[in-house]
C-alpha positions in Angstrom: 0.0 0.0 0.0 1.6 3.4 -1.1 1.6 6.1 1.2 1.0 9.5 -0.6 0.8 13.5 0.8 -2.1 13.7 3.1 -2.3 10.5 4.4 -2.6 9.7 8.1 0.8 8.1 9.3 1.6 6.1 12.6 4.9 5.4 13.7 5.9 1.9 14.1 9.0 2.4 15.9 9.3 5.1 18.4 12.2 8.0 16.3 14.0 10.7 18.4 12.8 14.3 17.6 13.0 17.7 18.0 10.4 20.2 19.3 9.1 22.9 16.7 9.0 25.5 19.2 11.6 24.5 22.1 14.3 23.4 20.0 14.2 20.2 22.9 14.9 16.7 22.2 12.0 14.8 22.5 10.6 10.9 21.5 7.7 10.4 18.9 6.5 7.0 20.1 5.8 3.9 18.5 1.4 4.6 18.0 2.5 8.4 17.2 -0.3 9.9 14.7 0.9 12.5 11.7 0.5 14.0 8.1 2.1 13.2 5.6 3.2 16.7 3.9 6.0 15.8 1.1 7.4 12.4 -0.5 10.6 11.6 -0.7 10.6 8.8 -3.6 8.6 6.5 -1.6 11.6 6.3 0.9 11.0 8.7 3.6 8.3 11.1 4.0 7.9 14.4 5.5 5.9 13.7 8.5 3.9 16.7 10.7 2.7 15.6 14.1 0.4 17.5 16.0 -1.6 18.2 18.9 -5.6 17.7 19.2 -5.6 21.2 18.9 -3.7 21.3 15.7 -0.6 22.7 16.8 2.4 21.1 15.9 4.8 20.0 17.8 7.6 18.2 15.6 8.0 17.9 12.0 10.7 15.4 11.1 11.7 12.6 7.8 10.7 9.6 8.9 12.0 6.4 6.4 8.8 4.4 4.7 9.8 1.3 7.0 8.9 3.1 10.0 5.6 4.0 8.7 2.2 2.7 8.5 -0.8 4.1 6.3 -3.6 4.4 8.5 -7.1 2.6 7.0 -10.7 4.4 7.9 -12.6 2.0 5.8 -12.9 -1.8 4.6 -11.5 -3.2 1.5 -14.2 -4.9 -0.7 -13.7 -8.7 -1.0 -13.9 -10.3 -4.3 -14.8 -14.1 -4.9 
């Protein structure tokens, strides 16, 4: 399954960050919800994570293997 700009990401490892607005070093954990914003020939993505409140917090490349495409609905099953 390709993952393309716009799609909802989660982590499947947790991946060292930094903060957008402290500049601190902080962990995006394994579970840890983002956008995809750019694609880097299917290898990495630019990744934005943000708060519930839409703020974001950290905006980092993350490599395809540490990604998974979030699904919302079923696949249809052909016989």
């Amino acid at each position: 399954m390709n993952i393309r700009e716009y799609d909802i990401v989660a982590l499947t490892e947790n991946v060292a960050a930094q903060h957008k607005q402290s500049n601190l070093p902080i962990i995006l954990k394994r579970g840890q919800v983002g956008t995809v914003l750019m694609d880097f020939n299917q290898e990495a993505y630019l990744v934005d994570f943000a708060d519930s409140h839409g703020n974001t917090y950290a905006m980092e490349t993350i490599s395809t293997n540490l990604l998974m495409k979030l699904i919302y609905e079923p696949s249809e099953v052909y016989a």
